[in-house]
C-alpha positions in Angstrom: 67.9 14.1 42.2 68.7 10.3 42.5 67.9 9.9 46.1 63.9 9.7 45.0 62.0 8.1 42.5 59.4 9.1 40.2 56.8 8.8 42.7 58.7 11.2 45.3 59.8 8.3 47.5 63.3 8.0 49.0 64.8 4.8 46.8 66.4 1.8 47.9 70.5 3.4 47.8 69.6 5.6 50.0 68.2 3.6 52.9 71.6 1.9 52.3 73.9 4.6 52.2 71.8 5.1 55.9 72.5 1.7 57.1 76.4 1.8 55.8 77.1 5.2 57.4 74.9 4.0 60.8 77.2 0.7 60.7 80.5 2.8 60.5 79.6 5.2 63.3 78.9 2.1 65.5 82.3 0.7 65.3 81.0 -1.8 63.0 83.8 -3.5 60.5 81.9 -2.8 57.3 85.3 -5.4 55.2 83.8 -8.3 57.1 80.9 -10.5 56.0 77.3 -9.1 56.8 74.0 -10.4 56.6 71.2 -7.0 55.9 67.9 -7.5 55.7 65.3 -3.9 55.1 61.7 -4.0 56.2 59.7 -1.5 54.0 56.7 -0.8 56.0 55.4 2.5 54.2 57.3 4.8 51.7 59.2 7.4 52.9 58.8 10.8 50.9 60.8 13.4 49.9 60.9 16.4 52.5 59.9 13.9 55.5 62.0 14.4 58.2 63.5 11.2 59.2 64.9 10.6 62.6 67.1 6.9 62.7 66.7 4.4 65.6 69.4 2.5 66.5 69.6 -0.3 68.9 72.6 -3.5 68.8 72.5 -6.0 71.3 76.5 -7.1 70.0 75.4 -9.2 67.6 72.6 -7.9 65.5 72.1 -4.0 64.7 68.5 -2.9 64.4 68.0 0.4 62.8 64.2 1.9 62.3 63.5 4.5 60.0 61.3 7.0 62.1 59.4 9.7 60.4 56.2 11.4 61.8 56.7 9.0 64.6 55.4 6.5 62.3 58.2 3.5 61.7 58.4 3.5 58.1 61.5 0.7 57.2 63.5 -1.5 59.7 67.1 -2.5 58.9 68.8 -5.6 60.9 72.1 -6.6 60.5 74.5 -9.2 61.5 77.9 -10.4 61.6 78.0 -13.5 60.2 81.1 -15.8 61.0 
């Protein structure tokens, strides 16, 4: 299982592979430079459900990992031009 680490928390590729799939769904143009930052604010661990929150005001796209109503990571990104 490469999706968790020793510990049992979900790594760092998949909070990306989140992000990515979030970005695509939005109509996003994923060939085009980007600027991501990821806020871990508590680990999230295997078997959580996690629920993703997304909100995009056109030019940044916040995305907040939810899980026991507790925000556990927040992803922004932005086009850059």
């Amino acid at each position: 299982m490469t999706d968790v680490d020793v510990l049992g928390h979900v790594n760092n590729a998949a909070y990306w592979h989140a992000v990515e799939h979030s970005l695509a769904g939005a109509g996003r143009d994923l060939r085009s430079p980007l600027r991501a930052l990821l806020d871990y604010r508590h680990p999230i661990d295997f078997g959580d459900e996690v629920e993703l929150a997304e909100v995009s005001d056109g030019e940044r796209y916040t995305i907040a990992f939810v899980a026991s109503d507790v925000v556990k990571a927040v992803s922004c990104v932005e086009q850059l031009t």
